[in-house]
N, CA, C and O atoms as a Maestro MAE file, in Angstrom:
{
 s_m_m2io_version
 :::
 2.0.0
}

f_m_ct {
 s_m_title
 :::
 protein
 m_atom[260] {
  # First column is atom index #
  i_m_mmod_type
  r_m_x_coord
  r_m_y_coord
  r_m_z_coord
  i_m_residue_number
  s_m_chain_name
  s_m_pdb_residue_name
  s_m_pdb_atom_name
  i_m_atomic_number
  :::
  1 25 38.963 176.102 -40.339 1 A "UNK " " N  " 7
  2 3 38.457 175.979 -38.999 1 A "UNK " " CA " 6
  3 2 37.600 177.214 -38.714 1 A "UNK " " C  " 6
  4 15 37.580 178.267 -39.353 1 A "UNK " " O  " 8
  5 25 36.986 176.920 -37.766 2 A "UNK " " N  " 7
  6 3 35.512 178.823 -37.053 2 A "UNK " " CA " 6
  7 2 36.087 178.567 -35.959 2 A "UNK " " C  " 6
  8 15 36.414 177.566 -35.322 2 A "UNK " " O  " 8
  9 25 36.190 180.466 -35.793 3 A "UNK " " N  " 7
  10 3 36.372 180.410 -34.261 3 A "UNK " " CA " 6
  11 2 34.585 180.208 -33.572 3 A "UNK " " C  " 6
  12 15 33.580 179.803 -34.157 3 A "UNK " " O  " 8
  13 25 34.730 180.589 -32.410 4 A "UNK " " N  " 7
  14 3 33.835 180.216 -31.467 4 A "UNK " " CA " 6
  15 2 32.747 181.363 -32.086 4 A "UNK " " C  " 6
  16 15 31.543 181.132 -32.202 4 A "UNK " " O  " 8
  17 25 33.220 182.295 -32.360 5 A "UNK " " N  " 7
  18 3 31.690 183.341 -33.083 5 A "UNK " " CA " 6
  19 2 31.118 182.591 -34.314 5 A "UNK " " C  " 6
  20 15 29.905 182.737 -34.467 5 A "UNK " " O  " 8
  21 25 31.704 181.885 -35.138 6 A "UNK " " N  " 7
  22 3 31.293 181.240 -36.476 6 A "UNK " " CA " 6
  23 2 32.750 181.524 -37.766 6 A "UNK " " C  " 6
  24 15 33.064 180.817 -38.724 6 A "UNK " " O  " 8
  25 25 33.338 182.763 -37.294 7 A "UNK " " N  " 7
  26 3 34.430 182.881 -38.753 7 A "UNK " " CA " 6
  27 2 35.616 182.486 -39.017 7 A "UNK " " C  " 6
  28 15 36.666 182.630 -38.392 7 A "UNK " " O  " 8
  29 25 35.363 181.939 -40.062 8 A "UNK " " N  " 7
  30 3 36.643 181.369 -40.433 8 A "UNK " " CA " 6
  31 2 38.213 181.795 -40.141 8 A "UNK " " C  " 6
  32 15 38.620 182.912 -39.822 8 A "UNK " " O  " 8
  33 25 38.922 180.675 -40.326 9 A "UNK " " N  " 7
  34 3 40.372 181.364 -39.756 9 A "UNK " " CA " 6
  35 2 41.546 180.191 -39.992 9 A "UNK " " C  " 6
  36 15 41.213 179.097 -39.537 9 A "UNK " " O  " 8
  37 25 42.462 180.224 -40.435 10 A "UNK " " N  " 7
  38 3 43.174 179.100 -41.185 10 A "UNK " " CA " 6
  39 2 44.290 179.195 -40.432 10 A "UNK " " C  " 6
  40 15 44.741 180.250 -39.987 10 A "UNK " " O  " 8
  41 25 44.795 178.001 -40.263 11 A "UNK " " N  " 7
  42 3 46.235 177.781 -39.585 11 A "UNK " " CA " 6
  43 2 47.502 177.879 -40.859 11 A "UNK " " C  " 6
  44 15 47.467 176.907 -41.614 11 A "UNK " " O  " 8
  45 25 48.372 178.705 -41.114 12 A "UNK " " N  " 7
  46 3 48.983 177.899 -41.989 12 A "UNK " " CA " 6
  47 2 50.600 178.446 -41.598 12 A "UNK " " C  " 6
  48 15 50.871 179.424 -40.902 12 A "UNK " " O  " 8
  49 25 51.585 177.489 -42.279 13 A "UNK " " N  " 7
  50 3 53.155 177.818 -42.088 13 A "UNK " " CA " 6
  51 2 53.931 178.693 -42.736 13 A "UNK " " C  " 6
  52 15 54.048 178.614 -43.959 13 A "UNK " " O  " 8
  53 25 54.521 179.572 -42.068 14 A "UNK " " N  " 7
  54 3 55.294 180.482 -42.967 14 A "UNK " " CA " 6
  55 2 56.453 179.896 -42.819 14 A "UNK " " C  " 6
  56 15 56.561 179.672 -41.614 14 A "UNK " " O  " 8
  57 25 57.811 179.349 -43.633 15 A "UNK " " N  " 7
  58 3 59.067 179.118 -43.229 15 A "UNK " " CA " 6
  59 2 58.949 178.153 -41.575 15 A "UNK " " C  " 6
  60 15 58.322 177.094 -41.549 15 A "UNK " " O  " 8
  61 25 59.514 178.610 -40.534 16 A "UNK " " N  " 7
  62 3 59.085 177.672 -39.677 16 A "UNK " " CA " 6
  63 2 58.110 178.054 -38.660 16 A "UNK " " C  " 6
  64 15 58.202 177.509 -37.560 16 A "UNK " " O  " 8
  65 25 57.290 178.819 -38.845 17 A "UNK " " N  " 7
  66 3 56.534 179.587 -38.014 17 A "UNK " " CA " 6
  67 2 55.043 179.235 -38.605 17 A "UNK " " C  " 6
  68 15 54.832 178.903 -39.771 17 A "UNK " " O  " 8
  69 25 54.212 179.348 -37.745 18 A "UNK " " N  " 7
  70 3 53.112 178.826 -37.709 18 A "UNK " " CA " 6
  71 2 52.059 180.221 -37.475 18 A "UNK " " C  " 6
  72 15 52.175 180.776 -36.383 18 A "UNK " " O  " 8
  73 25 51.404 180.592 -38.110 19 A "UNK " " N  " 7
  74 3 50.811 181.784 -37.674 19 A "UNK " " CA " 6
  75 2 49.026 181.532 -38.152 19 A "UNK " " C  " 6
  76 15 48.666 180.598 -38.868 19 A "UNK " " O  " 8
  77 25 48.159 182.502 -37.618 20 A "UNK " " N  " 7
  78 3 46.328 181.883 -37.391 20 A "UNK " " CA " 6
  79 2 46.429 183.248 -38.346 20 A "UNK " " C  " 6
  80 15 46.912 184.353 -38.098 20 A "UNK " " O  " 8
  81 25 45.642 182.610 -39.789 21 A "UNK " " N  " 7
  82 3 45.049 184.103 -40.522 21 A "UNK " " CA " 6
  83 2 43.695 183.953 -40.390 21 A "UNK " " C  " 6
  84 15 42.946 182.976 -40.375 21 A "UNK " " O  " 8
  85 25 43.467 185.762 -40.247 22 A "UNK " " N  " 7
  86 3 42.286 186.076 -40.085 22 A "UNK " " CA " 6
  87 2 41.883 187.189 -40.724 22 A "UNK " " C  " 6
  88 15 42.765 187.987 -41.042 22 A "UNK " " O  " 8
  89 25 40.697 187.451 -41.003 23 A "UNK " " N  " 7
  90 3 40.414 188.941 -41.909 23 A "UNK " " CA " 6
  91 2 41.206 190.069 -40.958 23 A "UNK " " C  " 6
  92 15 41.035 190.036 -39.740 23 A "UNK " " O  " 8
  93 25 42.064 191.046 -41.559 24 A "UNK " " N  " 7
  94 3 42.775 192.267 -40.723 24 A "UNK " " CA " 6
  95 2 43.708 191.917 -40.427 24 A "UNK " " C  " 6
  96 15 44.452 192.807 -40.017 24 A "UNK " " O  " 8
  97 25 44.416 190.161 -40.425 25 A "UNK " " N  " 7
  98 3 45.643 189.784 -39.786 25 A "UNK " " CA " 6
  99 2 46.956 190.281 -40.557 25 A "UNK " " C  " 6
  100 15 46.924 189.921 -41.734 25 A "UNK " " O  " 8
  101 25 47.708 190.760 -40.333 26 A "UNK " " N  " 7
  102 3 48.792 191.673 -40.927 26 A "UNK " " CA " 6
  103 2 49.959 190.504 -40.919 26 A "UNK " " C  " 6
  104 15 50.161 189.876 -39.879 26 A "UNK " " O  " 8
  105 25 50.596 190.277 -41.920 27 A "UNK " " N  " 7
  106 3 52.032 189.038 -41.997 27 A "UNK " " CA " 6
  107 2 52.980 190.056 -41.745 27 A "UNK " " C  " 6
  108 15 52.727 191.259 -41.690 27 A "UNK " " O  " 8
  109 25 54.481 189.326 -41.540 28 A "UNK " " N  " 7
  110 3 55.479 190.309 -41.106 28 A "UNK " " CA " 6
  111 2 55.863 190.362 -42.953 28 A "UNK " " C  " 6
  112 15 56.671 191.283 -43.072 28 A "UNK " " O  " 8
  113 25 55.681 189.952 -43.874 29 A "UNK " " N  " 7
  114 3 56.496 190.192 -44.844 29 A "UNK " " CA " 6
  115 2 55.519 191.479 -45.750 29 A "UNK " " C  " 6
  116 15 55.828 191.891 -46.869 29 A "UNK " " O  " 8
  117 25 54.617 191.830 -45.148 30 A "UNK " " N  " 7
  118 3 53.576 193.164 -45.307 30 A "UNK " " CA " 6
  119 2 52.191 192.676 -46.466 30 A "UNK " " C  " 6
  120 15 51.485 193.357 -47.210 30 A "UNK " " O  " 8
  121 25 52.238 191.202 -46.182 31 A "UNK " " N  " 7
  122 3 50.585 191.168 -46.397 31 A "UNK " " CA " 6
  123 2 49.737 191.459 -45.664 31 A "UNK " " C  " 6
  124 15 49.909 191.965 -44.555 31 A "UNK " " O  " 8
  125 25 48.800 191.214 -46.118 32 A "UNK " " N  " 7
  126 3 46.957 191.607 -44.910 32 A "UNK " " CA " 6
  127 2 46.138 190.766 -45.137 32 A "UNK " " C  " 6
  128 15 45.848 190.745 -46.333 32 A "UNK " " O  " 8
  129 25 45.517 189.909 -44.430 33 A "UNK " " N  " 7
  130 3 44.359 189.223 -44.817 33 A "UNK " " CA " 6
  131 2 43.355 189.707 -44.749 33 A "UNK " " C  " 6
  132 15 42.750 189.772 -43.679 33 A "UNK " " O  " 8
  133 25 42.757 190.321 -46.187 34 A "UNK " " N  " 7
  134 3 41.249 190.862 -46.327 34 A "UNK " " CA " 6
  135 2 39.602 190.241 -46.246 34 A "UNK " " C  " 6
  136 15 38.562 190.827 -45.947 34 A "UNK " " O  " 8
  137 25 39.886 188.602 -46.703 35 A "UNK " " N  " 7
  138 3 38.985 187.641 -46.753 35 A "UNK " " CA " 6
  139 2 39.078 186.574 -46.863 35 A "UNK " " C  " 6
  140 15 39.472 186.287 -47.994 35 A "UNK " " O  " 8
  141 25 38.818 185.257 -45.880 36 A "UNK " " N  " 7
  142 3 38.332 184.140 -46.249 36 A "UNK " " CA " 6
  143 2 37.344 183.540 -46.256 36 A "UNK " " C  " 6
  144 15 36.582 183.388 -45.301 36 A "UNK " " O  " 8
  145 25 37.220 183.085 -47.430 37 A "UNK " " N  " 7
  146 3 36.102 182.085 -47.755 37 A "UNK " " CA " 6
  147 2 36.070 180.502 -47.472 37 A "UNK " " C  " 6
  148 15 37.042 180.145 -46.807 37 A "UNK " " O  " 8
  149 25 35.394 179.714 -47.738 38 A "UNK " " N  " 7
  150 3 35.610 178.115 -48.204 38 A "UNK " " CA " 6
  151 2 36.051 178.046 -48.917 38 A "UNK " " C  " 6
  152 15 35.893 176.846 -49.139 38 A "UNK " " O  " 8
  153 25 36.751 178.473 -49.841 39 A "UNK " " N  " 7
  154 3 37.482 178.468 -51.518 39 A "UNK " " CA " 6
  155 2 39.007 179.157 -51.346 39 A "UNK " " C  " 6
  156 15 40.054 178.539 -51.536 39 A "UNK " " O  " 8
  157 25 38.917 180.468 -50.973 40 A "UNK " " N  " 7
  158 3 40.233 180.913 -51.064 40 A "UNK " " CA " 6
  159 2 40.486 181.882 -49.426 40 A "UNK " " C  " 6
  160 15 39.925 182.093 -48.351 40 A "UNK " " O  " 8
  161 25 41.512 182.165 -50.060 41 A "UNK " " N  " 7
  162 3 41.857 183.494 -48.605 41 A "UNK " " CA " 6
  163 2 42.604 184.493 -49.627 41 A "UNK " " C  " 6
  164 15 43.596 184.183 -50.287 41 A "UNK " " O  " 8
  165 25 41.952 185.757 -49.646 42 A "UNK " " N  " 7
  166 3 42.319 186.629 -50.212 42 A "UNK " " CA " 6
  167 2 43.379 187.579 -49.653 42 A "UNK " " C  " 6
  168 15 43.213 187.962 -48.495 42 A "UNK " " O  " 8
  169 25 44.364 187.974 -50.279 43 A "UNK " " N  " 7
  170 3 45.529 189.034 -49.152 43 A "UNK " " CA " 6
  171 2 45.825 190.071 -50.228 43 A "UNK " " C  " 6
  172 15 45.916 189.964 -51.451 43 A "UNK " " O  " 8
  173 25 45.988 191.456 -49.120 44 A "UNK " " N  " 7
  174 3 46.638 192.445 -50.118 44 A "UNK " " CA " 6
  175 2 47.595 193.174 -49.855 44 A "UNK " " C  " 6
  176 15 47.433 193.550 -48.694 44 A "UNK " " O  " 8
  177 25 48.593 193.634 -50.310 45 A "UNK " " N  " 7
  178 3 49.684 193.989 -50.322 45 A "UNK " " CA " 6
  179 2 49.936 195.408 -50.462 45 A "UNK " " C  " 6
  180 15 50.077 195.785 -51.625 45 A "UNK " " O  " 8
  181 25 50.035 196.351 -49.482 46 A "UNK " " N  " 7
  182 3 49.844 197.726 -49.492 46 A "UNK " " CA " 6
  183 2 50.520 198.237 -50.758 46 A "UNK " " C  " 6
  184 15 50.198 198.720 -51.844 46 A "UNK " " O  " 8
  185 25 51.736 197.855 -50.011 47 A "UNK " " N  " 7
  186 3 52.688 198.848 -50.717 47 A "UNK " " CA " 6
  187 2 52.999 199.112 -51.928 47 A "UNK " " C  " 6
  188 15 53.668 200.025 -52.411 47 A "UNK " " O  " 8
  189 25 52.003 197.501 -52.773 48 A "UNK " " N  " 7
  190 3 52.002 198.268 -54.318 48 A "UNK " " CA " 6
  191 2 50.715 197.962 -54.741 48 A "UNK " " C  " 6
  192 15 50.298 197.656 -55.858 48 A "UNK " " O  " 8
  193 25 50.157 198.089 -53.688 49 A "UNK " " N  " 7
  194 3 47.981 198.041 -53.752 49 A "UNK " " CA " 6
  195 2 48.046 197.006 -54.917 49 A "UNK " " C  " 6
  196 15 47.732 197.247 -56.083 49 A "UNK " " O  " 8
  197 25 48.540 195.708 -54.383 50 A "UNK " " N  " 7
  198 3 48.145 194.399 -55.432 50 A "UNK " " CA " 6
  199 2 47.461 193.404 -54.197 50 A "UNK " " C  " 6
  200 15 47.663 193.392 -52.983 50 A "UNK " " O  " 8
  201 25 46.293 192.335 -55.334 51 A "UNK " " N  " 7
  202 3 45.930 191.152 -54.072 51 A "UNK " " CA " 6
  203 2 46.179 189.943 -54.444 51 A "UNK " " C  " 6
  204 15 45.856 189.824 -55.626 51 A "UNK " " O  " 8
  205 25 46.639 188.886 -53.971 52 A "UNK " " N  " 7
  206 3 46.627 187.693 -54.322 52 A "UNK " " CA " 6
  207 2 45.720 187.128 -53.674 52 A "UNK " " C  " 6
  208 15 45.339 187.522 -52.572 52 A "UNK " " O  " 8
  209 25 45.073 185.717 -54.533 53 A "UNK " " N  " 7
  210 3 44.351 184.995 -53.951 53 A "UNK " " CA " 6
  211 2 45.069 183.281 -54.068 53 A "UNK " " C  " 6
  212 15 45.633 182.777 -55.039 53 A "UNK " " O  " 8
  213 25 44.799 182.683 -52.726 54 A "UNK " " N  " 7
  214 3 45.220 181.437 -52.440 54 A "UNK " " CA " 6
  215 2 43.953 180.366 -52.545 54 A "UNK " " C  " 6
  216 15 42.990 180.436 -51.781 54 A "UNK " " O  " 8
  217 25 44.064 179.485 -53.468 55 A "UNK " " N  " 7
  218 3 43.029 178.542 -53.121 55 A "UNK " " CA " 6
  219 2 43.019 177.655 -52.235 55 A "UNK " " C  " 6
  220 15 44.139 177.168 -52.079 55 A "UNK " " O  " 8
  221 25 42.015 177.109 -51.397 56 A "UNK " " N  " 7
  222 3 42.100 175.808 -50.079 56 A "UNK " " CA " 6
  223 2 41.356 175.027 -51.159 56 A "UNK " " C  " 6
  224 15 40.465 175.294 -51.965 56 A "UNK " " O  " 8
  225 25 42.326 173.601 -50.743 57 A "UNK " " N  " 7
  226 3 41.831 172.746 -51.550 57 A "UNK " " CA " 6
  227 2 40.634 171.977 -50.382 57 A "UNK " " C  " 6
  228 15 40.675 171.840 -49.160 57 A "UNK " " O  " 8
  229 25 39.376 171.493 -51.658 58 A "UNK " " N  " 7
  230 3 38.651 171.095 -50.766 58 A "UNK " " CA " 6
  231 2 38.949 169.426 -49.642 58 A "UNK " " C  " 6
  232 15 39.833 168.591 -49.832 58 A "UNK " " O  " 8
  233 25 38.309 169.419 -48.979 59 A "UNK " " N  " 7
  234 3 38.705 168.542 -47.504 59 A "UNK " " CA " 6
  235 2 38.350 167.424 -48.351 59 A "UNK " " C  " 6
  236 15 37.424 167.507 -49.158 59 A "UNK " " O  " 8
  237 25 39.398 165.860 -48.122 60 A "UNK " " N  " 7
  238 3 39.020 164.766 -49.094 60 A "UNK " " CA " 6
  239 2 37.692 164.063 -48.083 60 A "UNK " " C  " 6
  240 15 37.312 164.096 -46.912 60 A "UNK " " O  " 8
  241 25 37.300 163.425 -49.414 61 A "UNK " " N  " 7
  242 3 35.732 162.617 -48.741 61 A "UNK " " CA " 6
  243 2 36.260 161.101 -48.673 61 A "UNK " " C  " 6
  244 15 36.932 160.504 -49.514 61 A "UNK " " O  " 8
  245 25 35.665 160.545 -47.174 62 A "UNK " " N  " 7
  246 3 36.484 159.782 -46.720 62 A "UNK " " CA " 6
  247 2 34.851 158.457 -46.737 62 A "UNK " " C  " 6
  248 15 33.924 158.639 -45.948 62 A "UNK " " O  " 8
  249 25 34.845 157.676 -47.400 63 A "UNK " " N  " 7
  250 3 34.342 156.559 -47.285 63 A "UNK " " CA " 6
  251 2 33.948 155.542 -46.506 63 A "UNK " " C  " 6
  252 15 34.561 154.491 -46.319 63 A "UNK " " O  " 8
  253 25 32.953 155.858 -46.070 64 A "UNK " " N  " 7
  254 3 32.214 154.900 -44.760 64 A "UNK " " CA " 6
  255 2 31.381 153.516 -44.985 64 A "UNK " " C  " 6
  256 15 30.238 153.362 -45.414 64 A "UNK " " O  " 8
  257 25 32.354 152.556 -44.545 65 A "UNK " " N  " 7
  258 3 31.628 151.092 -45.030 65 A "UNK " " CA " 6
  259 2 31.260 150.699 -44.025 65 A "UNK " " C  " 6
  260 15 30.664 149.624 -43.963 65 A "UNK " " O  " 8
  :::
 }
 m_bond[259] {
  # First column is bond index #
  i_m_from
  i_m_to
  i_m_order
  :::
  1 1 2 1
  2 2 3 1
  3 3 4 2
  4 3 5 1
  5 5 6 1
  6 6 7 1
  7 7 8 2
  8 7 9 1
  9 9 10 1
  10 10 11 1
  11 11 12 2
  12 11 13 1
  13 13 14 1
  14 14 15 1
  15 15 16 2
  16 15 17 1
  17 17 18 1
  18 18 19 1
  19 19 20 2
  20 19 21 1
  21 21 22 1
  22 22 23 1
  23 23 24 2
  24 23 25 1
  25 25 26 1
  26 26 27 1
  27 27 28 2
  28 27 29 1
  29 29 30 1
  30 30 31 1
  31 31 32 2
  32 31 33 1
  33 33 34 1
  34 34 35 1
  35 35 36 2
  36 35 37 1
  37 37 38 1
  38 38 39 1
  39 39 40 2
  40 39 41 1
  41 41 42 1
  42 42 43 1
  43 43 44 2
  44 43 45 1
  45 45 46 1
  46 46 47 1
  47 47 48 2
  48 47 49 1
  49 49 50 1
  50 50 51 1
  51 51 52 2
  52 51 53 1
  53 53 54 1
  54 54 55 1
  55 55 56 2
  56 55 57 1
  57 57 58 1
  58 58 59 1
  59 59 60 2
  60 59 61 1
  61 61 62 1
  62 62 63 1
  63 63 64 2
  64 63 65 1
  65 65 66 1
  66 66 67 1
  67 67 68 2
  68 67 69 1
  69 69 70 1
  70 70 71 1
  71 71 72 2
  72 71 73 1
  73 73 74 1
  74 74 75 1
  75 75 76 2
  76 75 77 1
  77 77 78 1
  78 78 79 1
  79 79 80 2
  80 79 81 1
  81 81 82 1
  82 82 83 1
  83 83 84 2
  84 83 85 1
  85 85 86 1
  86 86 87 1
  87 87 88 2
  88 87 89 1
  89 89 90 1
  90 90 91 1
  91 91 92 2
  92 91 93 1
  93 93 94 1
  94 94 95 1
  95 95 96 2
  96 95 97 1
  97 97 98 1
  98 98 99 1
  99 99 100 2
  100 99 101 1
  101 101 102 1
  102 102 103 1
  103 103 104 2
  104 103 105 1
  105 105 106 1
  106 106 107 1
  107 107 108 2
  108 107 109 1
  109 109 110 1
  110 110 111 1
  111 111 112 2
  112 111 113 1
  113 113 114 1
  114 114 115 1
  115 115 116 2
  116 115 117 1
  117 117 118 1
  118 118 119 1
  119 119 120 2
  120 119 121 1
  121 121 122 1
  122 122 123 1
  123 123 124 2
  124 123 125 1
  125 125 126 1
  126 126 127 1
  127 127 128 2
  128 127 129 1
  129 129 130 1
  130 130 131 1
  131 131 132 2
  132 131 133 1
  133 133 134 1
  134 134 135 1
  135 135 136 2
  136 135 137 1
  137 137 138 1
  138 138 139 1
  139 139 140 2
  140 139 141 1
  141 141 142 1
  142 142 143 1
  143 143 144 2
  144 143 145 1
  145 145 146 1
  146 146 147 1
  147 147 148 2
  148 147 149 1
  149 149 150 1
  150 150 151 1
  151 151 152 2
  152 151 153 1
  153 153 154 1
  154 154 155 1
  155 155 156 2
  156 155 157 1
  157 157 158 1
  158 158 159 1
  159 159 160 2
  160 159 161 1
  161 161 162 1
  162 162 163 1
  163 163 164 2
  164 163 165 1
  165 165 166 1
  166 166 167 1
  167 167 168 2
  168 167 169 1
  169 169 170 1
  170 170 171 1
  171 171 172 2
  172 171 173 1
  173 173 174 1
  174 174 175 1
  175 175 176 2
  176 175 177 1
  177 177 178 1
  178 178 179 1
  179 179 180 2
  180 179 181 1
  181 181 182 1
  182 182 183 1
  183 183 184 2
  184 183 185 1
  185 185 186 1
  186 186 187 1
  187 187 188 2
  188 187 189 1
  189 189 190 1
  190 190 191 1
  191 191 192 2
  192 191 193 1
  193 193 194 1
  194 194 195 1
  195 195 196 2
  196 195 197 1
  197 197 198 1
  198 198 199 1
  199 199 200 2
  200 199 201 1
  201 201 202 1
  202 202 203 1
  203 203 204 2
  204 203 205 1
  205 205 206 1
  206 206 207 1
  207 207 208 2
  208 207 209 1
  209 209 210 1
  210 210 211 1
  211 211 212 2
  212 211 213 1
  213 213 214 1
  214 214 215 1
  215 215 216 2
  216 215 217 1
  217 217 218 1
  218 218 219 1
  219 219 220 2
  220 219 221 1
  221 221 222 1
  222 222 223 1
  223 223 224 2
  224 223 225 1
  225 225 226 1
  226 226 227 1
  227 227 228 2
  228 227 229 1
  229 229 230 1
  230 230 231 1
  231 231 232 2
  232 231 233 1
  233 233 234 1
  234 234 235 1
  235 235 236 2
  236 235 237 1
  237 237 238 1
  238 238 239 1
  239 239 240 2
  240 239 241 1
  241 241 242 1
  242 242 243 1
  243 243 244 2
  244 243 245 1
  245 245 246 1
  246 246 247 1
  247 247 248 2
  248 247 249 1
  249 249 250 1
  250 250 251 1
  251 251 252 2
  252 251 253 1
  253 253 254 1
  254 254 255 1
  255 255 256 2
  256 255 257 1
  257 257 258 1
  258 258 259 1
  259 259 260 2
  :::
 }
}
């Protein structure tokens, strides 16, 4: 999803909680969201300066007859 300026920003579930990532958004389990793209959302993890990356799968194409 874009916010209203244009940048991206993903809804997604932690356990039962629902939280909006955004570049700078800090998780309580001590990730950071550094970047999203159309492809992935990148996060990094201070405390042992590692990053994971998550892929978004792309949106299915829906067939218009």
């Amino acid at each position: 999803m874009r916010d209203p300026a244009g940048a991206l920003i993903i809804y997604a579930a932690l356990g039962n909680e629902t939280v909006i990532l955004a570049p700078g958004t800090e998780l309580a389990n001590g990730y950071r969201v550094v970047k999203i793209t159309d492809q992935s959302v990148e996060l990094l993890y201070p405390a042992l300066n590692t990053t994971a990356r998550l892929q978004i799968p792309a949106a299915p194409a829906f067939e218009v007859r």
